[in-house]
N, C-alpha and C positions, 0 to 999 in steps of 0.2 A: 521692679516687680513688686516688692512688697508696698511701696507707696500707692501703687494701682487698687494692690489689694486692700488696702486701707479706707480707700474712696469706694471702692466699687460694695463693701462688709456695711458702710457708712449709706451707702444710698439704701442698701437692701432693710437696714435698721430703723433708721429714721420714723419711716410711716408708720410700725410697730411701737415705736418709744412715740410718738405723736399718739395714737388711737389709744397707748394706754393710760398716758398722763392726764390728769386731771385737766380742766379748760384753764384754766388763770387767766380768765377774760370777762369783760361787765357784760352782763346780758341785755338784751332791749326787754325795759319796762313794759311791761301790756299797756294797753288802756284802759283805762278804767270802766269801763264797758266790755273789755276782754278779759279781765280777770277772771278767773272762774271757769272762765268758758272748756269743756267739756267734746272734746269731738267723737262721735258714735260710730263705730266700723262694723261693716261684718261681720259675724264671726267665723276664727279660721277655717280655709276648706270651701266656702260660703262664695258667689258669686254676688257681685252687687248689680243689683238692677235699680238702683236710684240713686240720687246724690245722700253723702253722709251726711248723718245728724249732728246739727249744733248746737249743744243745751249750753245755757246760759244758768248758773249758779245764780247768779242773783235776782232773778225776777223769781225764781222757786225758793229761793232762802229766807225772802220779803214775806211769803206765805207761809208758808212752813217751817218745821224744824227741820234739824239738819236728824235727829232722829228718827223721827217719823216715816224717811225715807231709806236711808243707812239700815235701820235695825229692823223695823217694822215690814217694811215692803220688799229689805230686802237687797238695794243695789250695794252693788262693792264702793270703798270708797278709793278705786283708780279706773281712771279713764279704759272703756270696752273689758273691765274685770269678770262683768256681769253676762256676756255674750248674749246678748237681750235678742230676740226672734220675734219677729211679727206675729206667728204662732203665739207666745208667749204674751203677748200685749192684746191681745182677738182674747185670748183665754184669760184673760182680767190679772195678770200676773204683772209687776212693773210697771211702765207708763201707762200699760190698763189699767191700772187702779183706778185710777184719775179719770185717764182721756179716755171714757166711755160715754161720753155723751150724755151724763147724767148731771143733777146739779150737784157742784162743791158745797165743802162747808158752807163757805159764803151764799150759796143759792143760786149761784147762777150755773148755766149749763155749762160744763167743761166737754170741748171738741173734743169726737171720739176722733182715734188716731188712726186706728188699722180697723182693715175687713178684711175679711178672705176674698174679697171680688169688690174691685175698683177700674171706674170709668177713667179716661182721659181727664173729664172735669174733676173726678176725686182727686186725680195727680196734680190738678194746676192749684186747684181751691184748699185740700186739706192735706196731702200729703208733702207739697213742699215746703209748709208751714215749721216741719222738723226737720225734712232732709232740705237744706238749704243750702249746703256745702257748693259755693260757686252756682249759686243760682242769685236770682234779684228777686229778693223778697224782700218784703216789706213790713216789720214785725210789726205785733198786735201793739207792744208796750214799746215807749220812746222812752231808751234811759237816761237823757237829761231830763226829761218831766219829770218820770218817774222818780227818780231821786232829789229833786231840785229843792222839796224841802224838810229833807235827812240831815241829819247831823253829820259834819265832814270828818274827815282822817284821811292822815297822809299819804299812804298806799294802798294797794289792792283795788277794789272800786272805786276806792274816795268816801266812803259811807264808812261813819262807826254805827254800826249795826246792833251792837251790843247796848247804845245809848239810844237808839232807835226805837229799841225791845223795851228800855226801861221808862221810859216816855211814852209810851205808847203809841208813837207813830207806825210800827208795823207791831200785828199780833198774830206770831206765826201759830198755823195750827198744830197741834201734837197727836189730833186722834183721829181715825178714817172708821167709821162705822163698816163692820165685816173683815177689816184688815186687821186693826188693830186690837187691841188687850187691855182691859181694864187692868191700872197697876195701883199697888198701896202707896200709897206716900211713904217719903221715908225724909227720914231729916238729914238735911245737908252734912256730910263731913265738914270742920274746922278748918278754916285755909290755912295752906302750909308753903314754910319758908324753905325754900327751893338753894340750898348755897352752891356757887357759882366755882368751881374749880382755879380761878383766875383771880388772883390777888388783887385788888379792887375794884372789880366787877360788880355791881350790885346785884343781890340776892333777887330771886325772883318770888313775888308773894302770888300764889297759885289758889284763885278761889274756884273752890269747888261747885258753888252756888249758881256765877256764871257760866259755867261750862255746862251744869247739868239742864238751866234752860231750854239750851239747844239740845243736847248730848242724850240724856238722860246718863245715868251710871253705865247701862250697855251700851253705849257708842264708843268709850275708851275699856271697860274692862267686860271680859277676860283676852279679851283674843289684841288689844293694842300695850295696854298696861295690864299683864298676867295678875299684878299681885295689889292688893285693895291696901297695905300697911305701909307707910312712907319709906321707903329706905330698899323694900322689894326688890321695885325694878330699879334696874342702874342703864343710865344711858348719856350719849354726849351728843355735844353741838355738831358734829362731823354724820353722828346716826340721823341726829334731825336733818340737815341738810341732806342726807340721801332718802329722805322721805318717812324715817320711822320716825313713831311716837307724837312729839308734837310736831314734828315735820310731815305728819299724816293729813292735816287741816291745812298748819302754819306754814303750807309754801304755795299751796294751790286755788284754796279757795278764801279760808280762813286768814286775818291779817297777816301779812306776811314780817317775817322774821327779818325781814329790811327793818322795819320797826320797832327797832330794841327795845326801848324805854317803855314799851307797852309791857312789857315780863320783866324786864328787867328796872322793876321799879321800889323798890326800901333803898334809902340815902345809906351811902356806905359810913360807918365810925369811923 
């Protein structure tokens, strides 16, 4: 009897001690064409009446900052954080910003995205252009052209983006006329030596200059990094892996933290 009870306490625990445990399993690498990738839901409560949306990180990161849109316009940085409404995009709010049918920086017209009243043809011609989730569409931009001549790196897209910026092969834009804000300059913080918890670990040298590129200062502080003085915030490798901090960029869109040697770069003594 108690042997029975032992299997039977064993079966009922299992599937509880499994969903709570951590995976300790490799995951499948995206493609470098799916990295970033972004899928767009209803928000809760909400019926869908179209296929969801699939944004692509990198054909919007090639143009823009990663601030511009994060801080300026607005979107959360997690996937359906923003609960984004067709309403909301009709009313120039979010992907309105942009997809109004107006021209971009660049001059040329950006497809508007939503109406409040759409034909058949609007659903086959402009609206599955976003909601493409299981449909056969055929994007504007091909990301091996498009990237074919970027500077390579190991993961993520395969593009180091950051030597792309400094090259001038992509020149994302930072300012949207009626969205965004005239800002002062301000001089870069000193990059700071980041020490590693882990006995010969190399330190991580943290340039402030690169991040604010893309970032500006409000893409990480107040609300990612509370505190502006080195030593502030305290966090670890296990918080970034579940998404805080530099795990906010570093696991999603931004190089991935597969890539040590990219942070973790001063020669150990």
């Amino acid at each position: 009897m108690k042997k029975t009870f032992v299997v039977l306490l064993a079966l009922v625990l299992l599937p509880a001690i499994a969903s709570a445990s951590p995976t300790g399993t490799k995951k499948r690498r995206p493609l470098p064409y799916e990295f970033g990738r972004a899928i767009m839901t209803v928000p809760a409560g909400e019926k869908a009446t179209m296929p969801e949306v699939k944004f692509d990180h990198w054909l919007h990161r090639a143009k823009f900052t990663c601030r511009l849109c994060h801080v300026d316009i607005g979107f959360a940085m997690k996937a359906n954080g923003s609960s984004v409404t067709q309403e909301d995009i009709v009313a120039g709010y979010y992907c309105g910003v942009c997809h109004n049918g107006k021209p971009g920086p660049d001059g040329k017209a950006v497809f508007r995205a939503c109406e409040n009243k759409y034909s058949e043809d609007d659903v086959r011609a402009r609206c599955k252009r976003c909601h493409s989730v299981g449909e056969k569409v055929e994007p504007a931009y091909n990301f091996a052209k498009f990237t074919e001549g970027l500077p390579k790196a190991r993961f993520g897209n395969g593009v180091d983006w950051e030597q792309a910026e400094i090259s001038g092969l992509v020149k994302p834009v930072d300012y949207i006329e009626g969205t965004s804000f005239k800002r002062q300059a301000i001089k870069d913080p000193k990059d700071l030596d980041l020490v590693s918890g882990v006995k010969g670990m190399p330190e991580i040298i943290f340039s402030h200059k690169k991040h604010t590129t893309w970032n500006g200062c409000e893409g990480c502080h107040p609300e990612i990094f509370k505190g502006v003085k080195q030593g502030s915030t305290t966090y670890s490798m296990l918080e970034n892996y579940e998404g805080k901090y530099c795990g906010q960029c570093h696991l999603t869109v931004a190089f991935p933290m597969t890539d040590c040697q990219r942070c973790h770069s001063k020669p150990v003594e």
